[in-house]
C-alpha positions, 0 to 999 in steps of 0.5 A: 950084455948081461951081468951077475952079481950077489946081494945077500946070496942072491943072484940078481941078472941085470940086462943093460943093452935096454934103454934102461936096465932090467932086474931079474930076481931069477935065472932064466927068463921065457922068450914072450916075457923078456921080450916084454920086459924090454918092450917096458924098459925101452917106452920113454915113461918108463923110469930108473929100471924095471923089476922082474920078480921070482915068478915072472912069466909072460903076460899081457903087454908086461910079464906077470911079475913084473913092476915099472915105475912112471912119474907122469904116466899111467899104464892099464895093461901094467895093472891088468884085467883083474885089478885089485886081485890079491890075497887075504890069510886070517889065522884060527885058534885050532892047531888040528881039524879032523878030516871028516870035519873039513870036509863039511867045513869045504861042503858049506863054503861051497854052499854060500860061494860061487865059483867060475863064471858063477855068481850071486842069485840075489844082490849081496848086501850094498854096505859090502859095495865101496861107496860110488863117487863121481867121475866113475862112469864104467864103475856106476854102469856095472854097479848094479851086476856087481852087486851080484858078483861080491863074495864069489871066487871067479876061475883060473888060478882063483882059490880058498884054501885051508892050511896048517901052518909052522906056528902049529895054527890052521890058516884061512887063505882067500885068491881073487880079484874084482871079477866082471867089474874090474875087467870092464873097467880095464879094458875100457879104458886100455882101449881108451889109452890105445887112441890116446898113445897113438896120437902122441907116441907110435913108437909104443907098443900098443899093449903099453898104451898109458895115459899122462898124468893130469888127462881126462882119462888119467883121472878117470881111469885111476877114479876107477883103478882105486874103486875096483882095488877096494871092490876085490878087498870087499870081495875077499872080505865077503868070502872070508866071512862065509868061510868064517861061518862054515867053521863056525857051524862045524866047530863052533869053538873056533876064534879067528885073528890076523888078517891080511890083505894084499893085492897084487894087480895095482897101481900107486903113487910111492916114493922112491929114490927120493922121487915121487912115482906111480909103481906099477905091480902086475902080479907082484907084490907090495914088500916094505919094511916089515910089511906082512904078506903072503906067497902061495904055491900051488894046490899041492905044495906050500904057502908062505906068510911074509914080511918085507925087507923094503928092498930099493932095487925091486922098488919095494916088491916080492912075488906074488906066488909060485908063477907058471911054467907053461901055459894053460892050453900046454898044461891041459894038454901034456900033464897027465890027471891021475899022476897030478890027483895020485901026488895029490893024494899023497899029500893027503889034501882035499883039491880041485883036480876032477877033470882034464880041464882043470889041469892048468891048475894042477902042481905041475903046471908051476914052478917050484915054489921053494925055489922061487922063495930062495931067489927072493931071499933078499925080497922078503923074511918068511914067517909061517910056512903053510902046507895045504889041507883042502882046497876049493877052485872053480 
């Protein structure tokens, strides 16, 4: 049975034929994800309700937008392979750059960030690295090669942009993860979880292996969970101070200010419902009261700065961007390249489009962003719009 109802103005889906309800925060739901979601909402772990965000779509093991909450357990693929992707934004005191200007601001930034499968020639700097503890064996085996992929943007929907904000400011916005180390790590250890949970639970589906709570490879596993969520900070940092640089030798007048920093692929223990429980976020994003954030659209269309409303219901959640409408092999073969650079074009910024390959990330492979904004209305306040000015993706 499915039931609507209205908090603030937003209509709200909640599926009850589960084994607990979903929460969806938009109409419809792709067939791959609700399937995913009810795999979620029917694992016995699995507590109070799962929450789908604006910009849900299908994952692995649970819908890219989605947020679950556990009081004993651990689920790897509920976190992801990218653990620790986020955002950061950082504001500059310029309310206008010349064209030519930004230009050689994206040709310096390309000069000292690599980009795709792209990495570092030499070792970065070791005081970039978050410290090493014990108990972190995949973390100490790729630390070395890590030290190479600090302060490289990776591919896909992977991104630096610059953008002119409603509060009349040039903004800085920086998208990526932890790169090779977080996704050794987690596959590691979602296999490691896929013999456990088969001892104990068959029922489950395989992608929502999990670990339970005060086990060998729970402990491991979130050890290297929080080493790769601060790696992915570290990497954005690093990025963000080239970037930095490349204004600075362009406009050497530029003062920058506000930095915020948000993942979206994590998991950590919170209270709600007066419970303490471990949240789960894949693709979404943490929202508390007055907790500023950040939601991006495509290369084409608008960003947004945030701040929290703490909703309960979504367990403290937003979205964490515009989220897909198809698949990346149906983007590449049904858009068509001169009508996504001409709008492009239109718009008067400096993409990422070049060729027939890059189209999974082209506008129209996303959804609205506005409307995705409009369903969250009870999620989040907006506090800067940002509209797109050059933008660099592998």
């Amino acid at each position: 049975m499915l039931k609507t109802f209205c908090i603030f103005v937003i209509m709200i889906k909640i599926i009850d034929t589960e084994r607990i309800p979903i929460k969806l925060w938009l109409k419809d739901l792709e067939a791959g994800a609700l399937q995913q979601a009810k795999d979620l909402a029917n694992i016995s772990i699995a507590y109070k309700h799962i929450a789908i965000m604006p910009d849900a779509h299908q994952g692995y093991g649970m819908p890219i937008g989605g947020v679950m909450a556990t009081k004993n357990a651990i689920v790897p693929n509920a976190v992801g392979v990218d653990i620790g992707c986020g955002m950061c934004s950082l504001k500059t005191n310029l309310s206008h750059i010349e064209k030519d200007d930004l230009k050689k601001i994206m040709g310096e930034i390309r000069k000292t960030v690599p980009v795709g499968f792209k990495h570092h020639k030499n070792k970065q700097d070791e005081s970039w690295m978050p410290p090493l503890e014990n108990n972190m064996p995949i973390v100490t085996q790729e630390y070395e090669r890590a030290m190479t992929q600090i302060g490289t943007l990776g591919g896909g929907n992977h991104f630096i942009e610059i953008q002119k904000g409603s509060d009349k400011h040039i903004w800085i916005m920086v998208h990526s993860g932890s790169r090779n180390i977080g996704y050794t790590v987690a596959n590691h250890y979602h296999a490691e979880a896929t013999k456990e949970t088969k001892k104990y639970n068959r029922d489950v589906p395989m992608d929502l292996s999990y670990f339970l709570h005060e086990t060998e490879n729970y402990e491991k596993y979130f050890n290297e969970m929080d080493y790769c969520i601060e790696f992915a900070l570290q990497n954005r940092k690093l990025m963000m101070e080239r970037v930095k640089e490349a204004f600075t030798e362009v406009l050497p007048q530029v003062i920058f200010s506000n930095f915020i920093n948000k993942p979206h692929n994590f998991a950590a223990w919170e209270k709600h419902y007066d419970t303490k429980l471990i949240i789960h976020r894949k693709g979404a994003t943490r929202a508390e009261e007055g907790e500023w954030g950040m939601i991006p659209g495509s290369q084409g269309t608008s960003s947004f700065l945030i701040k929290g409303k703490g909703n309960p219901k979504s367990f403290n959640s937003c979205s964490h961007g515009a989220g897909r409408t198809m698949s990346r092999n149906k983007a590449r073969n049904t858009l068509n390249l001169k009508m996504e650079t001409e709008k492009l074009k239109a718009l008067g910024v400096i993409h990422g489009l070049r060729h027939k390959k890059d189209l999974d990330e082209a506008p129209g492979s996303y959804k609205d962003i506005h409307e995705v904004m409009g369903n969250q209305k009870d999620l989040v306040d907006i506090q800067v719009e940002l509209t797109p000015l050059a933008v660099i993706k592998a």
